[in-house]
Structures are given as C-alpha cells and as structure tokens.
Backbone as CSV, one residue per row, in Angstrom:
resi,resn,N_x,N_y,N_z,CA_x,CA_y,CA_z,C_x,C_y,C_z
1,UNK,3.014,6.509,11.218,2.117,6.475,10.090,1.164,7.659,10.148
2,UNK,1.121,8.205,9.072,0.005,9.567,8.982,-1.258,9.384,8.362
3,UNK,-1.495,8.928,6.962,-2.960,8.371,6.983,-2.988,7.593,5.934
4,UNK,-3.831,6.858,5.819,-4.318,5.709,4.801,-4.753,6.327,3.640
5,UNK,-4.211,5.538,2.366,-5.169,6.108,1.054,-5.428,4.856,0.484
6,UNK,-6.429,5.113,-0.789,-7.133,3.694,-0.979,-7.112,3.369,-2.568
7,UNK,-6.731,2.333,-3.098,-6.047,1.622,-4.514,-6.909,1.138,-4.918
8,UNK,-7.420,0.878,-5.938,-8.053,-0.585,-6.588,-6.921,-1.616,-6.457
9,UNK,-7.333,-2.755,-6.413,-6.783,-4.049,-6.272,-6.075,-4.235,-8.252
10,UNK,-7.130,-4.033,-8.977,-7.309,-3.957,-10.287,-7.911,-3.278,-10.771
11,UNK,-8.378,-2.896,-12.198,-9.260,-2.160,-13.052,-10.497,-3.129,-12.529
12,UNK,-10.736,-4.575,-13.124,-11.957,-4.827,-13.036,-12.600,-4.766,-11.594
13,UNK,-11.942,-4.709,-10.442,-12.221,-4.423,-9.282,-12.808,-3.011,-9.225
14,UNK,-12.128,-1.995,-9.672,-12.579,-0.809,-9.977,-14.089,-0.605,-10.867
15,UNK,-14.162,-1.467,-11.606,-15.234,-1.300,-12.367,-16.558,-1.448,-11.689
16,UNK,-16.125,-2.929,-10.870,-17.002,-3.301,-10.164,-17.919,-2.848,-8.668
17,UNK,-16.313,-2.072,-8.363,-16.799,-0.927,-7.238,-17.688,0.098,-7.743
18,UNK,-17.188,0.788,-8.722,-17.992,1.630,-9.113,-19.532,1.504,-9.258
19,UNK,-19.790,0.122,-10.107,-20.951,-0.016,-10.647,-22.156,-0.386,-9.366
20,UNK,-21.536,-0.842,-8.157,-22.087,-0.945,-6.289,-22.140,0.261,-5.928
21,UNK,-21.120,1.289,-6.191,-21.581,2.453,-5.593,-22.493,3.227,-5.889
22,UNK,-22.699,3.140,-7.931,-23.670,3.692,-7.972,-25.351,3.037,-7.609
23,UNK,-25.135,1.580,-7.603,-26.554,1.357,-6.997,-26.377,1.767,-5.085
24,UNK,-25.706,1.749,-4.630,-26.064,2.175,-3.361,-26.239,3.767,-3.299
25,UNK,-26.150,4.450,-4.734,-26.470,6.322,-4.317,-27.656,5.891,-4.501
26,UNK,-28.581,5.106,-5.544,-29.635,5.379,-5.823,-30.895,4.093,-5.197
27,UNK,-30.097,4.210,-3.667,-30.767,3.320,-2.583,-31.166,1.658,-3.077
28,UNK,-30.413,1.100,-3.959,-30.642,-0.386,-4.550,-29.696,-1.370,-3.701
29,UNK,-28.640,-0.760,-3.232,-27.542,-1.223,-1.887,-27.392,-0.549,-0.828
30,UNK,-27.736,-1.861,0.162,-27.013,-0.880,1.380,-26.197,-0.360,1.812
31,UNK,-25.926,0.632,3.187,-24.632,0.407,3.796,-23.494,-0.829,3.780
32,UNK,-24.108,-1.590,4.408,-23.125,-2.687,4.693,-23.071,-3.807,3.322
33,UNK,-23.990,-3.569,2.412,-23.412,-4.298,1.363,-21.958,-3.509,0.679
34,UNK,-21.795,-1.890,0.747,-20.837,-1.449,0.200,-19.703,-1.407,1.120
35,UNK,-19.902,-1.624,2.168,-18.915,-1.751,3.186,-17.751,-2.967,3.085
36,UNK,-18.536,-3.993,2.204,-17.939,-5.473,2.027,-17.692,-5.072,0.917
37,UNK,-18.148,-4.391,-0.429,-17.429,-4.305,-1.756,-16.015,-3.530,-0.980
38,UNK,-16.390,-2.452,-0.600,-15.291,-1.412,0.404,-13.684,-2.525,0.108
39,UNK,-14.084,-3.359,1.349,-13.298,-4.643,1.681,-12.627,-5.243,0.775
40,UNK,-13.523,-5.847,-0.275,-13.369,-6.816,-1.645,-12.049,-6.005,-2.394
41,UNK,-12.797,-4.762,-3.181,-12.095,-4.508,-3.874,-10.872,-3.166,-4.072
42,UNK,-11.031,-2.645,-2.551,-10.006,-1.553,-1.959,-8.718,-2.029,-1.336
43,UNK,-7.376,-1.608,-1.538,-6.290,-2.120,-0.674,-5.884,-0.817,0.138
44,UNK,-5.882,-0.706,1.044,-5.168,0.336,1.994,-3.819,0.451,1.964
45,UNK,-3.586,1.645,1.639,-1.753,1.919,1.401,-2.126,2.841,2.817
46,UNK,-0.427,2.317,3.322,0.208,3.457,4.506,0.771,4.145,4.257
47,UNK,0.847,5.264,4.297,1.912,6.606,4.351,2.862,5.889,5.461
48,UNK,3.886,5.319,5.161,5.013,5.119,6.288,5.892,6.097,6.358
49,UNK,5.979,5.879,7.833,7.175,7.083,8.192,8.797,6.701,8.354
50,UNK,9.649,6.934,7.944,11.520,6.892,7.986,11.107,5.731,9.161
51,UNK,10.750,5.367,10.316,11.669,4.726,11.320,10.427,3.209,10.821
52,UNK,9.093,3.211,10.517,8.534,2.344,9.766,9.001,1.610,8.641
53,UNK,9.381,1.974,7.711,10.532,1.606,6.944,11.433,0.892,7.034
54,UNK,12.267,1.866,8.034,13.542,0.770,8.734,13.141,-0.029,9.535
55,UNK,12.205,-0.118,9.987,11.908,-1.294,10.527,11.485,-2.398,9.733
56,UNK,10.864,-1.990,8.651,10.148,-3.309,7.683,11.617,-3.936,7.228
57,UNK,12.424,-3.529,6.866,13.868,-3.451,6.529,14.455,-4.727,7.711
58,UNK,15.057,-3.584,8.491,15.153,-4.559,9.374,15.164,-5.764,9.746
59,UNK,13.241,-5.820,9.644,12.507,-7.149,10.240,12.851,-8.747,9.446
60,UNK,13.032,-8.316,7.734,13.711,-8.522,6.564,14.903,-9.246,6.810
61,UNK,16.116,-8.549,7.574,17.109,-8.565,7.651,18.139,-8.443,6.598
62,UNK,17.862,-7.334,5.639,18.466,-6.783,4.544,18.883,-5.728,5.035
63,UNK,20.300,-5.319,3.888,20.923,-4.512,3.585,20.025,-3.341,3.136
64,UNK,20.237,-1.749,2.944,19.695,-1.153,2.383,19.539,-1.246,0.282
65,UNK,20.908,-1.953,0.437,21.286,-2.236,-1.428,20.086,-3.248,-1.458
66,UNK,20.437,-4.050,-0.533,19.677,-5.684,-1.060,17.841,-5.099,-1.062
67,UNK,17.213,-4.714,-0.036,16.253,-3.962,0.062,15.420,-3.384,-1.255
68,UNK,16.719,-2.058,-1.403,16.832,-1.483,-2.805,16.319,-2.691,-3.977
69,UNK,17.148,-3.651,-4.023,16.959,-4.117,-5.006,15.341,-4.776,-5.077
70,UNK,14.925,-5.333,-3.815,13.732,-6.280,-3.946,12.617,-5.003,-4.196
71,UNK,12.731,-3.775,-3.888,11.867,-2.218,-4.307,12.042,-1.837,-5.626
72,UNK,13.244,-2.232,-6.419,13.521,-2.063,-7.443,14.081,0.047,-7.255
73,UNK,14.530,0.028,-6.492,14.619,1.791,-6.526,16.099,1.798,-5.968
74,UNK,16.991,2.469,-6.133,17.973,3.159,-5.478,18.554,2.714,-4.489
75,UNK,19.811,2.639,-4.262,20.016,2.284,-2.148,20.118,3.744,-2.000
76,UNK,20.274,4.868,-2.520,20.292,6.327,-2.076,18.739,6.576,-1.856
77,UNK,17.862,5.901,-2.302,16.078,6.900,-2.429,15.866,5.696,-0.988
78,UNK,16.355,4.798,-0.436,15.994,3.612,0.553,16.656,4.394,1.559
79,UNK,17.920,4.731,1.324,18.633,5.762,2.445,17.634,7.335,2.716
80,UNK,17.132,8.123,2.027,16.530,9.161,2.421,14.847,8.860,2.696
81,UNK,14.917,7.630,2.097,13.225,7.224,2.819,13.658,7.261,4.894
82,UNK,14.855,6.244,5.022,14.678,6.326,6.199,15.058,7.539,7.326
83,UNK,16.180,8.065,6.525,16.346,9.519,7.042,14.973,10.238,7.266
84,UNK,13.857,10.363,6.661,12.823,11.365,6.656,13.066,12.538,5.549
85,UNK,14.256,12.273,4.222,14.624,13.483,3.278,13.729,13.401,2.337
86,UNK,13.122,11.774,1.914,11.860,11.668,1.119,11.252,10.967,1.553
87,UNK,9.807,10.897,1.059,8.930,9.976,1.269,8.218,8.819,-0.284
88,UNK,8.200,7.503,0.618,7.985,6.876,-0.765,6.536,7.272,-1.293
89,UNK,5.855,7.168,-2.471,4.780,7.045,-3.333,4.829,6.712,-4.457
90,UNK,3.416,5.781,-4.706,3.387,5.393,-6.243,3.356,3.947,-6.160
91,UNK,3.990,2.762,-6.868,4.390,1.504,-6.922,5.294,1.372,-5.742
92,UNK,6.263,2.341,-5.060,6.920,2.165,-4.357,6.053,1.927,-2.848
93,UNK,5.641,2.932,-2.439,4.938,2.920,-1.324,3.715,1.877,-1.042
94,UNK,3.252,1.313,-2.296,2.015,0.325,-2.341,2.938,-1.143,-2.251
95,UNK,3.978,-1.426,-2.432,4.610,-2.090,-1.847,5.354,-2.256,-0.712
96,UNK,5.939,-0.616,-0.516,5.978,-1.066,1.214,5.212,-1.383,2.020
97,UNK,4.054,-1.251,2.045,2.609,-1.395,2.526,1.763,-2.910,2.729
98,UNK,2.533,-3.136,1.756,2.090,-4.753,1.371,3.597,-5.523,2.338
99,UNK,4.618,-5.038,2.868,5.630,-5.600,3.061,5.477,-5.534,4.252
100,UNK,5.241,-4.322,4.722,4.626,-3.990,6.143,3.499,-4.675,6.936
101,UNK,2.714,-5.280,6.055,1.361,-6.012,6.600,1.607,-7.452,6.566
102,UNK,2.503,-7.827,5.476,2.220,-9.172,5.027,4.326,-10.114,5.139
103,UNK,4.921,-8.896,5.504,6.534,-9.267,5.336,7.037,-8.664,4.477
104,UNK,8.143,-8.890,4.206,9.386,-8.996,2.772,8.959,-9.953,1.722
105,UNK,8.654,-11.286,2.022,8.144,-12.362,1.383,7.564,-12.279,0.652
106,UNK,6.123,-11.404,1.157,5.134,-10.997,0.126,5.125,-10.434,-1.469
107,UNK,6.531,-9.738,-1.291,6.494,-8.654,-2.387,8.021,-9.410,-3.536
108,UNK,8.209,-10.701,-2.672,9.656,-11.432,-3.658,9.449,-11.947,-4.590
C-alpha cells in the first residue's frame, strides 16, 4: 500500500465537514472536535498494490471473472490490477478498499 486518500461518505457529509472546518479556521472548534468530524464524515481509500488485491480476491475465494463481476469491471482490468499493468481508481478502488477492510461481503 502507498498512501491513503480521503472521500466524503456523502454530499451532506461533505457539507457538513465543510461548514466544522470553517468554524474551526475561525477558532469556534477545536482540534479534536474536527478530528471526530475528520472520523464522522471522511472514508479512507487505499491505494492497493497487485499482490493486495489478490489477496482480497483470494481471501473471497473467487475467480478473477466472478470477482470481475461483484467490481462490475472486466476479468482483463482484475487481471492487470494484479499483475501491477494498472492500477484501480475511482468507484473501483473505493470499493476495493471497503473489501479490504470490511471483506467481499461488504460490497455484495
């Protein structure tokens, strides 16, 4: 894994972050109150790497097709994710992420 990037959960989550951050620029919130919005309304996506992947896969005990299918993408773009020829992003990768933390289950 190379580094974390960070999603809204939703728009109104987004809204709501926003509207905490700006009272914590203009000292009305603290640190640690934005630390818990942070929490609330941010999801952490992983940059996974080819052998991360196959392992979430794996762990699954799917096919690369069957896989494919629960990603909704390709068994060729599931095959060069794990090779290292691409890397996932977008809807794709915010679900491996969620599959990775939480199972296969999570995302059926």
């Amino acid at each position: 894994m190379v580094k974390a990037k960070r999603a809204y959960r939703s728009d109104a989550l987004r809204s709501a972050h926003e509207a905490v951050e700006g009272l914590r620029k203009v000292g009305a919130v603290d640190q640690k109150t934005m630390r818990r919005f942070d929490a609330a309304c941010l999801t952490t996506i992983e940059d996974l790497d080819a052998n991360s992947i196959r392992q979430i896969r794996e762990a699954a005990q799917m096919s690369q097709a069957v896989f494919a299918q629960v990603l909704n993408v390709s068994t060729s773009i599931v095959s060069k994710w794990e090779q290292g020829e691409k890397r996932p992003s977008g809807p794709s990768l915010k679900l491996l992420s969620l599959a990775h933390k939480k199972g296969v289950d999570a995302i059926l």
